[in-house]
PDB file of N, CA, C and O in Angstrom:
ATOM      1  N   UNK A   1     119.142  79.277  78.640  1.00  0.00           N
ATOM      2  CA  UNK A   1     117.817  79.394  79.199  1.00  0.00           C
ATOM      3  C   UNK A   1     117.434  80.870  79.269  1.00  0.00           C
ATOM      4  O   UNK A   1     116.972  81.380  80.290  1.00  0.00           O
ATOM      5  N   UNK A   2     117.622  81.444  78.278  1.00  0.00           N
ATOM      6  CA  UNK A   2     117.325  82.606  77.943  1.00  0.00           C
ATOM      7  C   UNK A   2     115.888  83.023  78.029  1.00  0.00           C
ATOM      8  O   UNK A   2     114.973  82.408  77.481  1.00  0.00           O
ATOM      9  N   UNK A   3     115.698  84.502  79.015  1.00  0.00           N
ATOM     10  CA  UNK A   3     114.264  84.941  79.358  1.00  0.00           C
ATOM     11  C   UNK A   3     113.342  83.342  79.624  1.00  0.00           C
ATOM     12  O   UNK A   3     112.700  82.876  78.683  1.00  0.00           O
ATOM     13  N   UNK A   4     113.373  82.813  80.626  1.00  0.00           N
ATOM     14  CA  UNK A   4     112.820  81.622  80.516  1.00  0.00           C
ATOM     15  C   UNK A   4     112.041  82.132  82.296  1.00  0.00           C
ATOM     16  O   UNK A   4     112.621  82.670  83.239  1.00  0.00           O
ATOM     17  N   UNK A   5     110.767  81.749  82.197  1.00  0.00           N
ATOM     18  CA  UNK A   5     110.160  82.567  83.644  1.00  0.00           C
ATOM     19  C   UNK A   5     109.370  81.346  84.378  1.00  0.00           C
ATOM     20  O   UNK A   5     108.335  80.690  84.260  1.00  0.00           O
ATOM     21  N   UNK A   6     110.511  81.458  85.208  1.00  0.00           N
ATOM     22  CA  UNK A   6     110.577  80.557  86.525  1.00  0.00           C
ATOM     23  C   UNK A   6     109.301  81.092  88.035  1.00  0.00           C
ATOM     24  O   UNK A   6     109.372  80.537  89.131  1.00  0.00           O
ATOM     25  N   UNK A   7     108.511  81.944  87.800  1.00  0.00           N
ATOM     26  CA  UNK A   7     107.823  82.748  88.681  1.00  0.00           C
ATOM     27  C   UNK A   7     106.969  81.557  89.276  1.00  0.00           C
ATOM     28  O   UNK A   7     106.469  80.756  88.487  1.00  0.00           O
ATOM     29  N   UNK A   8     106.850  81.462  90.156  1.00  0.00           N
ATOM     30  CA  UNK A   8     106.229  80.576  91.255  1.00  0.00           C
ATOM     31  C   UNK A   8     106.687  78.856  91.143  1.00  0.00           C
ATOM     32  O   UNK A   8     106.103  77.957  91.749  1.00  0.00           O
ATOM     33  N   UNK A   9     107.625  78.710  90.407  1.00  0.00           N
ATOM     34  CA  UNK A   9     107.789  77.455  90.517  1.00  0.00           C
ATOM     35  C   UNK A   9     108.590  76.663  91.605  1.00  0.00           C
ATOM     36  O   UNK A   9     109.242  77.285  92.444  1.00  0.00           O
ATOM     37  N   UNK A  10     108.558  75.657  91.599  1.00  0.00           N
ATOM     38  CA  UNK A  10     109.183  75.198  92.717  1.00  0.00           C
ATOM     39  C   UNK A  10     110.472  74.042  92.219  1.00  0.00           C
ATOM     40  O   UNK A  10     110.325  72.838  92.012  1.00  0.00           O
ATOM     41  N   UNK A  11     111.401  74.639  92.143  1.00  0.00           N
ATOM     42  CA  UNK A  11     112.716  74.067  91.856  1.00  0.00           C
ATOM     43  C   UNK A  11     113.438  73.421  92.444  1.00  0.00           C
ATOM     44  O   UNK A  11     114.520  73.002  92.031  1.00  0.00           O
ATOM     45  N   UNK A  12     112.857  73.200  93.722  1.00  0.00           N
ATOM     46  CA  UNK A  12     113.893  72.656  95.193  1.00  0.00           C
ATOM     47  C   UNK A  12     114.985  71.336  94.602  1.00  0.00           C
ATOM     48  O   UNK A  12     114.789  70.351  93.891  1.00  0.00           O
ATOM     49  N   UNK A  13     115.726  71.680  95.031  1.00  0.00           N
ATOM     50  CA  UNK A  13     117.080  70.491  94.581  1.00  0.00           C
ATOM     51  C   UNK A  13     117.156  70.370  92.965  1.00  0.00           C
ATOM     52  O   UNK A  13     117.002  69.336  92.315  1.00  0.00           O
ATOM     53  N   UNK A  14     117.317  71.130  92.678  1.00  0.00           N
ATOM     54  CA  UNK A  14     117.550  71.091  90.958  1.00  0.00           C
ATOM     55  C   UNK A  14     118.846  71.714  90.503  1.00  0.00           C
ATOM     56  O   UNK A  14     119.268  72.753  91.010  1.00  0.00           O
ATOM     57  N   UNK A  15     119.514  71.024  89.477  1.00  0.00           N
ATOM     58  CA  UNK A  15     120.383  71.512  89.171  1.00  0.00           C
ATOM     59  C   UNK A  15     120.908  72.309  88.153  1.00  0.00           C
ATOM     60  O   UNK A  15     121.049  71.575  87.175  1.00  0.00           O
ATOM     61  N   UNK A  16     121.250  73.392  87.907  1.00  0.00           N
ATOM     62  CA  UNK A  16     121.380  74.340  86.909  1.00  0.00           C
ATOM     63  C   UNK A  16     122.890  74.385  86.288  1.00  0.00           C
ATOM     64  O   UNK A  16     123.565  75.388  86.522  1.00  0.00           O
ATOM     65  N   UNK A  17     123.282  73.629  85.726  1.00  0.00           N
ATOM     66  CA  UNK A  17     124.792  73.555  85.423  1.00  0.00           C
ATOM     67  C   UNK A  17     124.946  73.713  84.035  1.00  0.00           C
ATOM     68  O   UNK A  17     124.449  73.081  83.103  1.00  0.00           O
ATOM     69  N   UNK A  18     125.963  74.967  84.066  1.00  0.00           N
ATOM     70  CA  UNK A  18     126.987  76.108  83.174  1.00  0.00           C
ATOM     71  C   UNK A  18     125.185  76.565  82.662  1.00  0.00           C
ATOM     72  O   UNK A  18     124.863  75.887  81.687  1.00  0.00           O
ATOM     73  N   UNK A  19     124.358  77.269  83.002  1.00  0.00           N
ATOM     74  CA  UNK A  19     123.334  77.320  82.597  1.00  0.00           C
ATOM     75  C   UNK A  19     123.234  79.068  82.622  1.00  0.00           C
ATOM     76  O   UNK A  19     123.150  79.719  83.664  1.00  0.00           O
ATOM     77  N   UNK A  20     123.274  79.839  80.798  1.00  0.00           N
ATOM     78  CA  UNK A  20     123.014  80.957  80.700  1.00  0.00           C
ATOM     79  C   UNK A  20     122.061  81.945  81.135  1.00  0.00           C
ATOM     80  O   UNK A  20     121.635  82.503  80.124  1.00  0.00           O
ATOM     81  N   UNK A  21     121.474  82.468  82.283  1.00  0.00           N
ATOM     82  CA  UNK A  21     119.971  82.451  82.925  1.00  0.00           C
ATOM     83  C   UNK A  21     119.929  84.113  82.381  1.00  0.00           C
ATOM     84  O   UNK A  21     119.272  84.760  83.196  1.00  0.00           O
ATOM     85  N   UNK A  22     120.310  84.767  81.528  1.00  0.00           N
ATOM     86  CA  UNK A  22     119.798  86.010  81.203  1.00  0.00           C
ATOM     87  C   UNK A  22     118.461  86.152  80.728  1.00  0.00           C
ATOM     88  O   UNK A  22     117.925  85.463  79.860  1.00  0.00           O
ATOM     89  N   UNK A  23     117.880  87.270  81.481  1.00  0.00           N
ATOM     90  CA  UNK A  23     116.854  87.827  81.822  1.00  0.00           C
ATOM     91  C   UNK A  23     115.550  86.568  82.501  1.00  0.00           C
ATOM     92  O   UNK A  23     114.332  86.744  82.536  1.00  0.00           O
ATOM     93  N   UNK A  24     116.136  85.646  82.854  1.00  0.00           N
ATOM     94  CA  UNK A  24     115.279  84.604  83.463  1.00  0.00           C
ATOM     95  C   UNK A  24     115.062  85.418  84.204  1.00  0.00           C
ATOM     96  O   UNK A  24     115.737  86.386  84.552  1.00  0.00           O
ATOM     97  N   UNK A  25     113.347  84.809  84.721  1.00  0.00           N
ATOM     98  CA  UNK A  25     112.709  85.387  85.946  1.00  0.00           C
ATOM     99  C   UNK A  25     112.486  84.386  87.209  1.00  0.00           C
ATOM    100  O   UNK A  25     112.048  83.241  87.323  1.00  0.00           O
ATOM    101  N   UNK A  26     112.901  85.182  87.933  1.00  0.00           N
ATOM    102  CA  UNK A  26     112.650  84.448  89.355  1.00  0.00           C
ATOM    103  C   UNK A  26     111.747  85.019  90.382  1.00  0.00           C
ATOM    104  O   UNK A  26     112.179  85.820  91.210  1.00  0.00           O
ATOM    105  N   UNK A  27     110.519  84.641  90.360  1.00  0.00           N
ATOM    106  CA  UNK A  27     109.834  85.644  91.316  1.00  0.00           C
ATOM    107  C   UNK A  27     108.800  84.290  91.897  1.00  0.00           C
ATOM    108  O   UNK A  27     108.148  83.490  91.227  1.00  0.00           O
ATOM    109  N   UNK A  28     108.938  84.394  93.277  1.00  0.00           N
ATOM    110  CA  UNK A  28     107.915  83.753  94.346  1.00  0.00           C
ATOM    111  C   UNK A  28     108.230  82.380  93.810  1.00  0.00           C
ATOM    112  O   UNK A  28     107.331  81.596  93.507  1.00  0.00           O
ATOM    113  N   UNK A  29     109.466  82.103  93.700  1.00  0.00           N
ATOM    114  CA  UNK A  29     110.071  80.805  93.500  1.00  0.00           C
ATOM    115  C   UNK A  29     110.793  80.017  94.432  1.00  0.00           C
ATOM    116  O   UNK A  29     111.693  80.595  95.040  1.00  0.00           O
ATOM    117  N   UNK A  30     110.611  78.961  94.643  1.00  0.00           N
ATOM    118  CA  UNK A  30     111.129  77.717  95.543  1.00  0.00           C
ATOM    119  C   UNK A  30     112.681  77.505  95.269  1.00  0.00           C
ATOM    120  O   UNK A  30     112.933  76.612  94.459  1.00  0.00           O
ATOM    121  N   UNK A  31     113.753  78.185  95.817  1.00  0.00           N
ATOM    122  CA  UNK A  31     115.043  77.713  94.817  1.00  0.00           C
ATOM    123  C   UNK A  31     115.943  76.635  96.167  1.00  0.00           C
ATOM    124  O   UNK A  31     117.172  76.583  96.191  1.00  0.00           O
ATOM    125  N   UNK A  32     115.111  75.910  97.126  1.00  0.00           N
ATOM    126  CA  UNK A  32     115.678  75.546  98.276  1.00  0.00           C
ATOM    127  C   UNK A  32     116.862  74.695  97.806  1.00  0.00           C
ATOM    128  O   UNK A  32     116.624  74.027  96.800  1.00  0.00           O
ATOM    129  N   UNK A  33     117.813  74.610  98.212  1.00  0.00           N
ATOM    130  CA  UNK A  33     118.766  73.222  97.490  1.00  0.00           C
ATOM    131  C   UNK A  33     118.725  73.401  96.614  1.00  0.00           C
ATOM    132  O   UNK A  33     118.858  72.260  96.173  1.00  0.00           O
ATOM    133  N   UNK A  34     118.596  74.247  95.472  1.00  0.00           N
ATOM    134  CA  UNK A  34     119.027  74.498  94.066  1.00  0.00           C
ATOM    135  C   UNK A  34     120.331  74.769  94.089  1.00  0.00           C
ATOM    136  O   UNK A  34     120.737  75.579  94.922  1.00  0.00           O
ATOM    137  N   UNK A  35     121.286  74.114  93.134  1.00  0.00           N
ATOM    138  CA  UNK A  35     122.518  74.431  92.669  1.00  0.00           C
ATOM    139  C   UNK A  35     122.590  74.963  91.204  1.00  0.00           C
ATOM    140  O   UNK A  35     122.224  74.590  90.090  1.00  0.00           O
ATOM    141  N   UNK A  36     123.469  76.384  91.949  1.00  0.00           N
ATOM    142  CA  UNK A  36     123.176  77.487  90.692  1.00  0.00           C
ATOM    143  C   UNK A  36     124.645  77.731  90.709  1.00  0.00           C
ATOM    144  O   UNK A  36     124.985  78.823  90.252  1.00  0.00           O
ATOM    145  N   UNK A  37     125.890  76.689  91.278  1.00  0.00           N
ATOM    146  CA  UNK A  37     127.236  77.393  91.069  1.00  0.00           C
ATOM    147  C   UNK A  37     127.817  76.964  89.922  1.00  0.00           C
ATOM    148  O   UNK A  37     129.007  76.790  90.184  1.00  0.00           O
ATOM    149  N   UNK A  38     127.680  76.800  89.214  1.00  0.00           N
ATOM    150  CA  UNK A  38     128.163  77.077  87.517  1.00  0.00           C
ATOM    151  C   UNK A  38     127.426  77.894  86.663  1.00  0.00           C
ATOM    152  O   UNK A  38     127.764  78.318  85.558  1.00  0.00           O
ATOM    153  N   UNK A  39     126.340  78.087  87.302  1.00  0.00           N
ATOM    154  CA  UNK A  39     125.585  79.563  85.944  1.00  0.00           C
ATOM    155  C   UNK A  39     125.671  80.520  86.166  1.00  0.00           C
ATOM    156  O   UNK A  39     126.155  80.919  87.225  1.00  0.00           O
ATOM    157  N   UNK A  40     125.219  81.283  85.221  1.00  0.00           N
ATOM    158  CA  UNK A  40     125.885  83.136  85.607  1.00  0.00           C
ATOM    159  C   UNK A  40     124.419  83.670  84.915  1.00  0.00           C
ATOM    160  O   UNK A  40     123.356  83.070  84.759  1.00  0.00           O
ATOM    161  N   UNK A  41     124.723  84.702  84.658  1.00  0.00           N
ATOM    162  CA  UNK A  41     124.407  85.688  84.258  1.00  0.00           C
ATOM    163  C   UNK A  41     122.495  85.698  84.738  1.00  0.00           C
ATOM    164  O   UNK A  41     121.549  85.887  83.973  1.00  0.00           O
ATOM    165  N   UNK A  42     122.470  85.494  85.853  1.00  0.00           N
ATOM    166  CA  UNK A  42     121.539  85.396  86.778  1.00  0.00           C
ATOM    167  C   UNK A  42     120.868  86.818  87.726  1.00  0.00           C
ATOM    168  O   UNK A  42     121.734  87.507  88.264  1.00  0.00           O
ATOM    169  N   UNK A  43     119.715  87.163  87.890  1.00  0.00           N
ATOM    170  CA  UNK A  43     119.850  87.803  88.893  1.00  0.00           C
ATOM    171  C   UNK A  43     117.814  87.011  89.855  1.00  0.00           C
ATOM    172  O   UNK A  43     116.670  86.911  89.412  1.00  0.00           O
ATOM    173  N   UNK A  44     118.171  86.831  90.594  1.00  0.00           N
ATOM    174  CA  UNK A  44     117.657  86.328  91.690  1.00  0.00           C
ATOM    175  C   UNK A  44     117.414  86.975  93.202  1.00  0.00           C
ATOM    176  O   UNK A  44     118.215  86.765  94.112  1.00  0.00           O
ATOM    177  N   UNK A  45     116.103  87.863  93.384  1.00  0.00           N
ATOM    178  CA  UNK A  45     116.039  88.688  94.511  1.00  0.00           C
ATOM    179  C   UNK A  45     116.010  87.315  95.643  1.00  0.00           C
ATOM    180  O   UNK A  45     115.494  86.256  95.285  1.00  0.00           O
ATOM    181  N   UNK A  46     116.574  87.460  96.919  1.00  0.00           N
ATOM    182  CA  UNK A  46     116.479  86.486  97.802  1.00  0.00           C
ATOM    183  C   UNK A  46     115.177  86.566  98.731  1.00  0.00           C
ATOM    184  O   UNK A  46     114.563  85.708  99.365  1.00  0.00           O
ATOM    185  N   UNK A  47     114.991  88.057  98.540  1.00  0.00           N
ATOM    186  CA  UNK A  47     114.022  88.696  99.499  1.00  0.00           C
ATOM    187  C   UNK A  47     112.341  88.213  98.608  1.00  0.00           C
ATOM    188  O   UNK A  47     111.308  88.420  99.244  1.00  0.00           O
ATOM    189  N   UNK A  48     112.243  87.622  97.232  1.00  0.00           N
ATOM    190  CA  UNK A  48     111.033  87.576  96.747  1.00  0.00           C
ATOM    191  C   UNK A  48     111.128  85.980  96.422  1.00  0.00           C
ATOM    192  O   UNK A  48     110.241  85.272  95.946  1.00  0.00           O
ATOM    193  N   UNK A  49     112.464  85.605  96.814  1.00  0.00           N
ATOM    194  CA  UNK A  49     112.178  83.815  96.551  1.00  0.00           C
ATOM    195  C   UNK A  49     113.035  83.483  97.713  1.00  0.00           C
ATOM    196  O   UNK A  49     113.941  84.062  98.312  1.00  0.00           O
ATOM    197  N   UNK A  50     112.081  81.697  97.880  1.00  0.00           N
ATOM    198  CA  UNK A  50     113.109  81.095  98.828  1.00  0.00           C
ATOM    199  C   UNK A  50     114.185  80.162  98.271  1.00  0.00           C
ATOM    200  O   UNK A  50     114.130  79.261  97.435  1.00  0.00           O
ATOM    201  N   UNK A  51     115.633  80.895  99.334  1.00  0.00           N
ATOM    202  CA  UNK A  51     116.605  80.177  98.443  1.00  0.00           C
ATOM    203  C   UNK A  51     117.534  79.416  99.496  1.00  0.00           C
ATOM    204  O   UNK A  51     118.645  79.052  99.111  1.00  0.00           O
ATOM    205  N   UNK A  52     117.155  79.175 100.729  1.00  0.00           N
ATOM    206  CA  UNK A  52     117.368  78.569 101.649  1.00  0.00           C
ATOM    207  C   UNK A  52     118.416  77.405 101.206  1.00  0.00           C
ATOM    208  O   UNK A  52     118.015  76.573 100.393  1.00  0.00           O
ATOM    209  N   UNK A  53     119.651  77.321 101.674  1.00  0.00           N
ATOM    210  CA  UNK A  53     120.724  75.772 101.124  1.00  0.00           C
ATOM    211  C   UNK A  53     120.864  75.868  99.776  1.00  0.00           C
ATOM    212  O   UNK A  53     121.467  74.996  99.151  1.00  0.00           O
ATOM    213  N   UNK A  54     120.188  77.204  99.035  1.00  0.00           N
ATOM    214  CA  UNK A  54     120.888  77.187  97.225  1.00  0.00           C
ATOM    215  C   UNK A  54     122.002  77.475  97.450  1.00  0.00           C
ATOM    216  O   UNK A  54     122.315  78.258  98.347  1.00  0.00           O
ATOM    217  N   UNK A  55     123.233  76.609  96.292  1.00  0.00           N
ATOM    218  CA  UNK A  55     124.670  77.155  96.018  1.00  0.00           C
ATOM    219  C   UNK A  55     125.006  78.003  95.121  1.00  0.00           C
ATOM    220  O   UNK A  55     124.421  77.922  94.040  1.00  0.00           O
ATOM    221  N   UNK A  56     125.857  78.868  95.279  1.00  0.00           N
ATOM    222  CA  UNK A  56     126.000  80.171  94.458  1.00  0.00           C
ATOM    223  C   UNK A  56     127.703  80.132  94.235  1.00  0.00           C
ATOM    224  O   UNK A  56     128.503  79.969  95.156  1.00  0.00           O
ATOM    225  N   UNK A  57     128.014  80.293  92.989  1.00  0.00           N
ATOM    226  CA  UNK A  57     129.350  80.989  93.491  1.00  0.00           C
ATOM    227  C   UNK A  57     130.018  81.886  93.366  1.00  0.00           C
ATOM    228  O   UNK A  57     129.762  82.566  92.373  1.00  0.00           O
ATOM    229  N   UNK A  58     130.862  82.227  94.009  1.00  0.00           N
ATOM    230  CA  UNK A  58     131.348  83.677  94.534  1.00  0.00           C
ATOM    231  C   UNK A  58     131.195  84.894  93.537  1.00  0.00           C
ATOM    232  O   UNK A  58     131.215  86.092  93.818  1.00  0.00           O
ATOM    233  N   UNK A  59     131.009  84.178  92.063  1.00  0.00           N
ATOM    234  CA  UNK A  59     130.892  84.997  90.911  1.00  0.00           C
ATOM    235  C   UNK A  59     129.800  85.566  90.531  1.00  0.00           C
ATOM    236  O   UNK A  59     129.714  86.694  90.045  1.00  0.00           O
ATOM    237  N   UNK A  60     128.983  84.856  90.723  1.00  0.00           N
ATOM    238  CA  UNK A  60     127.464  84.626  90.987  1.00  0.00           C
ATOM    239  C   UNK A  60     126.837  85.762  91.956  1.00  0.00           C
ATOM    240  O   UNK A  60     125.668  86.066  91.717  1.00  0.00           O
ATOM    241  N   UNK A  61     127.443  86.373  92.944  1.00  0.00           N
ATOM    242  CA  UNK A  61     127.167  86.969  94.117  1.00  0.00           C
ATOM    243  C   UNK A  61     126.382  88.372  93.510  1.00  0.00           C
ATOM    244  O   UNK A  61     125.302  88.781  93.937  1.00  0.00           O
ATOM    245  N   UNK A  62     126.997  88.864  92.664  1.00  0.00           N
ATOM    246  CA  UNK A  62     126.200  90.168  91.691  1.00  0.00           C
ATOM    247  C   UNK A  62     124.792  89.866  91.413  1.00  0.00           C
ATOM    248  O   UNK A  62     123.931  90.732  91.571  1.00  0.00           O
ATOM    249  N   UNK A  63     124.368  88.062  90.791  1.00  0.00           N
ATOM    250  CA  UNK A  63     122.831  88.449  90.560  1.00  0.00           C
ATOM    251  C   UNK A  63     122.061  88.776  91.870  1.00  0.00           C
ATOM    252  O   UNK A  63     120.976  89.346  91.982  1.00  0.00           O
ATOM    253  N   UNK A  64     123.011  88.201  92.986  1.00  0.00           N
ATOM    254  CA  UNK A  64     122.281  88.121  94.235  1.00  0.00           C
ATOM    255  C   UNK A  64     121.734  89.824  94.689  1.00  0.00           C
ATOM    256  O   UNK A  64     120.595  90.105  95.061  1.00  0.00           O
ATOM    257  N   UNK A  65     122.658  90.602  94.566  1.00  0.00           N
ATOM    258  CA  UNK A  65     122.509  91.805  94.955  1.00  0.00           C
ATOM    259  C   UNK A  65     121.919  92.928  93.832  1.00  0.00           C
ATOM    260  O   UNK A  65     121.621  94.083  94.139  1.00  0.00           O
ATOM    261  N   UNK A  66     121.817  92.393  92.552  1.00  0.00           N
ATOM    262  CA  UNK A  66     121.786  93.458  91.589  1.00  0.00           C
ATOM    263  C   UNK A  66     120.413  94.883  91.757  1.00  0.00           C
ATOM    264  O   UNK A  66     120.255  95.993  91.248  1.00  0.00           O
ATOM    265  N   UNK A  67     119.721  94.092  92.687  1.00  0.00           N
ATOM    266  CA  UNK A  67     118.606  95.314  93.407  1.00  0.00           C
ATOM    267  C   UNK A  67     119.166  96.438  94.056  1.00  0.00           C
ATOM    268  O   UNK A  67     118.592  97.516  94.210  1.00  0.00           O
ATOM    269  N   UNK A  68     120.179  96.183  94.388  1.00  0.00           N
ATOM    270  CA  UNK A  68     120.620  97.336  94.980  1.00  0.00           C
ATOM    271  C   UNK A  68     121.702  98.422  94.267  1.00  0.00           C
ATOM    272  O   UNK A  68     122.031  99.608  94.268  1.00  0.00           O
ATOM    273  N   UNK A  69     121.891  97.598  93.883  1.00  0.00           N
ATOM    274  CA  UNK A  69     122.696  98.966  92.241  1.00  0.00           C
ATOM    275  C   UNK A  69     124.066  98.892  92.784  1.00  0.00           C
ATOM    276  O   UNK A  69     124.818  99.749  92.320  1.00  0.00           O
ATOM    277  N   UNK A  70     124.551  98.134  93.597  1.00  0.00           N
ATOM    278  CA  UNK A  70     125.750  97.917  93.917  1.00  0.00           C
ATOM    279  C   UNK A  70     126.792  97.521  92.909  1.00  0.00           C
ATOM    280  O   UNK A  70     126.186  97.203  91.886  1.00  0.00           O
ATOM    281  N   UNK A  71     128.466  97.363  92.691  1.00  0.00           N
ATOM    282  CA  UNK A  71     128.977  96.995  91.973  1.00  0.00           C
ATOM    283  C   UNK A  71     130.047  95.922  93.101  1.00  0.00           C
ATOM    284  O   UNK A  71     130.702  96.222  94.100  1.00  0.00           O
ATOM    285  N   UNK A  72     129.846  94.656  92.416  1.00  0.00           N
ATOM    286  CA  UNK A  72     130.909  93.469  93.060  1.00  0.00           C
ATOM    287  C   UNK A  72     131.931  93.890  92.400  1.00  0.00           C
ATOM    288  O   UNK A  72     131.602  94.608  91.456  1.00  0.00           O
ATOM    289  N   UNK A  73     133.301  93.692  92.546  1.00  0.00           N
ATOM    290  CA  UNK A  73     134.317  93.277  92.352  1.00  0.00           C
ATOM    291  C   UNK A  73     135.265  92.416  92.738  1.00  0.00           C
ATOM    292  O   UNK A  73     136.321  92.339  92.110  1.00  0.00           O
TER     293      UNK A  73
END
């Protein structure tokens, strides 16, 4: 799902499984109950969408933060 732009949509309870999300956009998006713990290469501001009960996993945690220029390990 490459560059694929998700901007205002509303995704609530949807499931995203082993799903490649590079350079997808996520902006002023509904991700409530979205399950996103098998896809990667994601980045998803929390602060510009709601992601309230979305699952992430632990690997996953980098798209969460990538605004901040931080490095997970």
């Amino acid at each position: 799902m490459h560059e694929t732009d998700f901007t205002q949509a509303d995704l609530t309870g949807s499931l995203f499984e082993n799903c490649d999300l590079t350079k997808a956009i996520f902006q002023n998006s509904i991700l409530e109950k979205t399950d996103f713990s098998t896809s990667y290469n994601f980045t998803i501001d929390p602060e510009t969408n709601k992601v309230k009960k979305a699952k992430f996993s632990s690997n996953g945690l980098a798209g969460l933060l990538e605004k901040y220029d931080i490095d997970v390990v």
